[in-house]
C-alpha positions as CSV (number, residue, x, y, z in Angstrom):
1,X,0.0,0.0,0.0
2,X,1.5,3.5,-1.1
3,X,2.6,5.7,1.7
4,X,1.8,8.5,0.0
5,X,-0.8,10.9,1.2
6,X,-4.4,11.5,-0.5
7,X,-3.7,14.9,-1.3
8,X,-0.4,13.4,-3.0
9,X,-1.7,11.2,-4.5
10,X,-4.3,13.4,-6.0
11,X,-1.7,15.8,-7.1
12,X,0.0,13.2,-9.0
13,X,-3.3,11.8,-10.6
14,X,-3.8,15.5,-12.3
15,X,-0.1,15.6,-13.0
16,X,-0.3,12.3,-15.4
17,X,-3.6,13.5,-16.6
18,X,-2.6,16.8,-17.8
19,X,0.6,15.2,-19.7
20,X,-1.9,12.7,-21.3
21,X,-4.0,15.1,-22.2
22,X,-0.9,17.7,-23.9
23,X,0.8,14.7,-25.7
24,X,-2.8,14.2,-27.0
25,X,-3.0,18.0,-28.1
26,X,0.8,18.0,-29.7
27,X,-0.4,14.7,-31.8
28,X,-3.8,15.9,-33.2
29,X,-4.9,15.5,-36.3
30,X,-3.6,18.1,-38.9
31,X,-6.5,21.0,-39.7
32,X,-6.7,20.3,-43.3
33,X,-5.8,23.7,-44.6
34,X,-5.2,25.8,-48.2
35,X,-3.0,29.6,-47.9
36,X,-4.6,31.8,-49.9
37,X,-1.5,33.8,-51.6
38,X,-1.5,37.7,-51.6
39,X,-4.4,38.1,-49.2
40,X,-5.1,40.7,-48.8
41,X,-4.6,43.7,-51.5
42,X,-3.4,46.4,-49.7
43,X,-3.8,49.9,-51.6
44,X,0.4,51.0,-53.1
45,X,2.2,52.2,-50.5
46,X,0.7,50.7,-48.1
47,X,1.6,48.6,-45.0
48,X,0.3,46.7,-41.4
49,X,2.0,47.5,-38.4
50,X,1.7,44.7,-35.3
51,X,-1.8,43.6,-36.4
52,X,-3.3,42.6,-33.4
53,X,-7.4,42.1,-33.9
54,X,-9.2,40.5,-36.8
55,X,-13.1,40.1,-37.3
56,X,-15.2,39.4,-39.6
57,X,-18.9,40.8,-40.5
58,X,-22.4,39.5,-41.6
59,X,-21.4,40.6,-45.1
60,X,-18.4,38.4,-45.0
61,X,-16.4,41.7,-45.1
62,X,-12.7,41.4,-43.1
63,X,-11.6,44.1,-40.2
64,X,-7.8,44.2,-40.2
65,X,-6.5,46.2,-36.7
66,X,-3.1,47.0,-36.2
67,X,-0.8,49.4,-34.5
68,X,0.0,51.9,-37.9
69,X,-1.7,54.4,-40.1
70,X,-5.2,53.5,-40.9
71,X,-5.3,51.9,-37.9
72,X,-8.7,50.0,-38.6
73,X,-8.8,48.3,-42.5
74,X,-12.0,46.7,-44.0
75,X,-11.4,44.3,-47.3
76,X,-14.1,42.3,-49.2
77,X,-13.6,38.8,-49.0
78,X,-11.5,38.5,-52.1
79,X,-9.0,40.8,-50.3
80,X,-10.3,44.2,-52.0
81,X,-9.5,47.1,-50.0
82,X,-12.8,49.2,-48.9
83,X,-12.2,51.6,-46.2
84,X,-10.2,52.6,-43.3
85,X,-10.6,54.6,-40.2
86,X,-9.1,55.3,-36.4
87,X,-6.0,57.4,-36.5
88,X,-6.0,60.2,-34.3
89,X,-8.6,57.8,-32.1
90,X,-7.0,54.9,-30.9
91,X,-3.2,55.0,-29.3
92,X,-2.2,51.4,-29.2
93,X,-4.4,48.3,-30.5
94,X,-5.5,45.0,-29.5
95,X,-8.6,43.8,-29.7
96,X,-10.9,43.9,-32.0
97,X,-14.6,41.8,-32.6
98,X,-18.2,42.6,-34.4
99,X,-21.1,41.7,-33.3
100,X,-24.5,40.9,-34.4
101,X,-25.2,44.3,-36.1
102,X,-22.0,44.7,-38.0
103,X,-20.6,47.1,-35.3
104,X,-16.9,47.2,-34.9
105,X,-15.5,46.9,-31.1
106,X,-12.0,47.5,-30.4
107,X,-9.9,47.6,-27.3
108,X,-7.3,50.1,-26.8
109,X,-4.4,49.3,-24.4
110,X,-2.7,53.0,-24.8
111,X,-5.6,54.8,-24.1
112,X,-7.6,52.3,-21.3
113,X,-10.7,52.8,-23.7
114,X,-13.4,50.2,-25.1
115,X,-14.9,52.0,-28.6
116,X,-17.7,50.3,-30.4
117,X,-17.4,52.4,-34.2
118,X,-20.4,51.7,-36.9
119,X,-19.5,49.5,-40.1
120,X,-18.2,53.0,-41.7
121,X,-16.3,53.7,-38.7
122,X,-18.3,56.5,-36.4
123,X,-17.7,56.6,-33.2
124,X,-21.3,55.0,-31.3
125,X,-19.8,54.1,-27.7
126,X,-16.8,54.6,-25.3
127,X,-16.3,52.6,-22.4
128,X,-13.0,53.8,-19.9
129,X,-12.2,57.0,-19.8
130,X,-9.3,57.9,-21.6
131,X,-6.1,57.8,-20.4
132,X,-7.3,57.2,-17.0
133,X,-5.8,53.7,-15.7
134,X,-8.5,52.5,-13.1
135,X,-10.1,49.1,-11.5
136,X,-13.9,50.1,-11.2
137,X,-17.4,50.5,-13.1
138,X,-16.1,53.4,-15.4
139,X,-12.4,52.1,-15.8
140,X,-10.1,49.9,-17.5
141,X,-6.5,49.0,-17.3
142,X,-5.3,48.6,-20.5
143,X,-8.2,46.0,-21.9
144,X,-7.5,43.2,-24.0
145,X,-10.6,42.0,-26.0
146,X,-14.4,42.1,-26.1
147,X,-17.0,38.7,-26.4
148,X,-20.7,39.2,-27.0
149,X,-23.6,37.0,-24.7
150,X,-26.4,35.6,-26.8
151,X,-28.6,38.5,-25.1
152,X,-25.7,41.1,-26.7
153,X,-24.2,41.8,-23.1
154,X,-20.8,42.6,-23.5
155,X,-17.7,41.1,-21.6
156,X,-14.2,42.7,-21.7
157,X,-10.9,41.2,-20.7
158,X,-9.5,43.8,-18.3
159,X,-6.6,41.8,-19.0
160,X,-2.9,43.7,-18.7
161,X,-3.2,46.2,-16.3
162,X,-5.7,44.2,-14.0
163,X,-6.7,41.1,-14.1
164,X,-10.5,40.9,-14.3
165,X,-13.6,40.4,-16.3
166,X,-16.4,43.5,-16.6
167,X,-19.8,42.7,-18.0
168,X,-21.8,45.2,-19.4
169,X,-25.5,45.3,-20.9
170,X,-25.9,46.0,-24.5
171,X,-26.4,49.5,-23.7
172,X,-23.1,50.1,-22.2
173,X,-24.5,49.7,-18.7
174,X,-22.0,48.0,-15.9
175,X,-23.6,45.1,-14.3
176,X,-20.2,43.3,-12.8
177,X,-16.8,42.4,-12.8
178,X,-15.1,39.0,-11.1
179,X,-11.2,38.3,-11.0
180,X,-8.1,39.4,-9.6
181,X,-4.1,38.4,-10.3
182,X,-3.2,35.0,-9.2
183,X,-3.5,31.3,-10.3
184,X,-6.3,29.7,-8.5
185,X,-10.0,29.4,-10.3
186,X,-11.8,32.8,-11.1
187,X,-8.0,34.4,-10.9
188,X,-6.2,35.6,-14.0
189,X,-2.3,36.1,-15.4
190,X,-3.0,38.1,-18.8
191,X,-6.4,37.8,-19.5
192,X,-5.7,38.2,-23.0
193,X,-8.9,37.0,-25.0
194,X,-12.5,35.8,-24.5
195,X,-15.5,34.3,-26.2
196,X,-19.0,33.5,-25.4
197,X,-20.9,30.0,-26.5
198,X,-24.6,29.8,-27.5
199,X,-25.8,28.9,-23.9
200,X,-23.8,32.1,-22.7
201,X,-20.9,30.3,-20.8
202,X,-17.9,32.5,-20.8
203,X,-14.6,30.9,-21.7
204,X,-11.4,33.0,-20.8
205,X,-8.1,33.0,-22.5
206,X,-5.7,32.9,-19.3
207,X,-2.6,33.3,-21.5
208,X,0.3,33.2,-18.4
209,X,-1.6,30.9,-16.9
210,X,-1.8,28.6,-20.0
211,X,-5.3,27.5,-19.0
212,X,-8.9,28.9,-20.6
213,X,-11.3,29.3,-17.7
214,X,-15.4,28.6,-17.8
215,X,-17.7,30.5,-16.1
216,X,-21.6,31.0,-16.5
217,X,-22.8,34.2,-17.7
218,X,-22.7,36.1,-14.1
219,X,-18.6,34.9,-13.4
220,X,-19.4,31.3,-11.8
221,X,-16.5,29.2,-12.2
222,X,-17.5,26.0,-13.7
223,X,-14.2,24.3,-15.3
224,X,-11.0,25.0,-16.7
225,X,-9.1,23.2,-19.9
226,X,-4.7,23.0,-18.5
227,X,-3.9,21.0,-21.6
228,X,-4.0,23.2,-24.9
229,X,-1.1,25.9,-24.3
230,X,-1.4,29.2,-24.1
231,X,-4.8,30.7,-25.4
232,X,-4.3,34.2,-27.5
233,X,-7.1,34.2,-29.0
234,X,-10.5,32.7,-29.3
235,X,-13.1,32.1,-31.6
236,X,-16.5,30.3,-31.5
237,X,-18.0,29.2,-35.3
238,X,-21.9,28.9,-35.8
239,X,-21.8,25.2,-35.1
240,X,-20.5,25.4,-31.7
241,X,-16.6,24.6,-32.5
242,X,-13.8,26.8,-30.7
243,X,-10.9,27.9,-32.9
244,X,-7.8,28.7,-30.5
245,X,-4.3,30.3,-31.5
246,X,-1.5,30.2,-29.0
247,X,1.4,32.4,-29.8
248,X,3.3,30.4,-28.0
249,X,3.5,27.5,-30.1
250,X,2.5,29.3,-33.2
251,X,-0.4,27.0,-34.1
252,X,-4.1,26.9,-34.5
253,X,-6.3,24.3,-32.7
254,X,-9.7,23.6,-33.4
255,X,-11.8,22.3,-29.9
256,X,-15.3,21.0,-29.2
257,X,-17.3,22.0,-26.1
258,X,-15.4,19.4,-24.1
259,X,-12.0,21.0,-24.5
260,X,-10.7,18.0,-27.3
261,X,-8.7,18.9,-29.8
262,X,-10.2,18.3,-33.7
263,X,-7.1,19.1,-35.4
264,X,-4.3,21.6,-35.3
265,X,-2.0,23.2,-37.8
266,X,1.3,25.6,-37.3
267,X,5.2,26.3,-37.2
268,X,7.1,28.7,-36.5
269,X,8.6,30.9,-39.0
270,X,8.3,34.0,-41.3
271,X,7.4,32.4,-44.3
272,X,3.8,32.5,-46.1
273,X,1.6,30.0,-44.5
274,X,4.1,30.3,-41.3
275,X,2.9,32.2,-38.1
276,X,5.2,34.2,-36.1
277,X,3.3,34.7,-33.1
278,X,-0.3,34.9,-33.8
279,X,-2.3,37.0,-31.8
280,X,-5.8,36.7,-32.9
281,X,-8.4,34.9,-35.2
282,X,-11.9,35.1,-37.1
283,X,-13.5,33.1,-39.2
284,X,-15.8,33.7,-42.1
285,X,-19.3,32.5,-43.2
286,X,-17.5,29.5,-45.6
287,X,-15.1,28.7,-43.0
288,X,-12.0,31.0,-44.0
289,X,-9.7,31.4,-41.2
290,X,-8.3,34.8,-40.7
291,X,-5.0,34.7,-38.5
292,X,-3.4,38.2,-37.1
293,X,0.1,38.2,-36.6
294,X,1.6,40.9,-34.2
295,X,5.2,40.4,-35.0
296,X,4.9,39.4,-38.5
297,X,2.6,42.3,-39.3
298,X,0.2,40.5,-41.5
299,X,-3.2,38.7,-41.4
300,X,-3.1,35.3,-43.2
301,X,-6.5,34.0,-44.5
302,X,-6.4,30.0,-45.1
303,X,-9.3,27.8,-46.5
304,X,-10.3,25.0,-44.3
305,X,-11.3,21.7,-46.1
């Protein structure tokens, strides 16, 4: 009989069971996947900066952000440049998602500031005040990313300078906030992304902590997936699968609700079809993945087969 204690023992158990479970990840099936070449046009003269936030709208349009001139690009699915918009408004990018009705949400780090911008780029909503660091209902320190409830609630990674999670109605109203630094359940290191699934549950992208948290729609801790890396960004599709990049390991994995991996795809490197630390992802209505690169300054669009 072992002499080993309960609590030892116990330890161990989730010890083996995590290594299981990240051999498992490192050996999943290859996501099937096509580079499309020259995506997208950019107008002559042109560049990205760090592009940080990718999104995608009901039109199948594509929202490039990134910390340069014309800080906030549209393009037509082909790659065809439309529009731009942001400078002398946002300071230093991150995050960026649309929601139901085609408006544009970014984070800005620089300025502690939440903006929700029409399709054309107006200004409709600020959350924060600017340049004011803060930890309660009418501040941010330097937010990471936005996720929309099923109800169109909002929830922001408050994700560098704190380490929180802030819930908002759809009318910008503040409703609550859980978290604080540390590495126990309902505590964060990075908060760095975070999406919403069809029944409303939360899932977290704990990036230092190389976890992505679960919580019901009012902060509830329900469960945590150890066993994928470090979660960048997330991304739920219509059928209810969760596309995660870790710019870590410079991959994509594709999950399920239960936190298995469907397939993966990545290396390192600077090359076309390579990521060099991805930060972000979106997908579009046929299943075109849309990968943001911060330090290779480019967004990659692949076709998934």
């Amino acid at each position: 009989m072992s002499s080993r204690t309960p609590i030892a023992l116990a330890t161990s158990l989730v010890v083996l069971i995590t290594l299981v479970q990240t051999v498992r990840t490192d050996e999943a099936p290859v996501l099937s996947h096509q580079l499309v070449a020259d995506w997208p046009q950019l107008p002559e003269g042109w560049n990205f900066g760090p592009t940080t936030g990718v999104g995608v709208d009901s039109s199948n349009n594509v929202y490039v952000y990134h910390r340069g001139p014309n800080t906030i690009m549209c393009f037509d699915p082909s790659g065809k440049f439309l529009r731009s918009w942001g400078d002398g408004i946002l300071t230093s990018p991150h995050g960026l998602a649309v929601d139901r009705e085609d408006n544009v949400w970014v984070t800005d780090i620089g300025s502690h500031t939440v903006v929700k911008f029409s399709p054309r780029g107006r200004v409709r909503m600020v959350l924060g005040r600017k340049d004011t660091p803060g930890e309660d209902e009418d501040t941010f320190n330097q937010p990471t990313h936005i996720a929309f409830g099923p109800a169109g609630n909002l929830y922001i990674s408050d994700g560098y300078g704190n380490s929180r999670v802030v819930k908002y109605s759809k009318e910008g109203r503040y409703l609550r906030a859980w978290g604080k630094k540390g590495t126990g359940p309902g505590e964060f290191n990075a908060p760095h992304t975070i999406a919403v699934d069809h029944q409303g549950r939360v899932y977290v992208g704990d990036r230092e902590n190389h976890r992505i948290q679960i919580f019901d729609e009012n902060g509830r801790f329900l469960k945590q997936w150890t066993h994928l890396g470090s979660p960048w960004g997330l991304y739920f599709t219509r059928d209810h699968q969760l596309f995660m990049c870790d710019g870590y390991k410079n991959r994509v994995l594709k999950l399920d609700l239960e936190g298995r991996v469907l397939g993966a795809f990545g290396q390192p490197g600077k090359e076309a079809g390579q990521f060099s630390v991805p930060h972000h992802l979106a997908l579009g209505k046929a299943g075109e993945l849309y990968v943001a690169g911060v330090v290779s300054w480019r967004v990659q669009k692949f076709l998934l087969k």
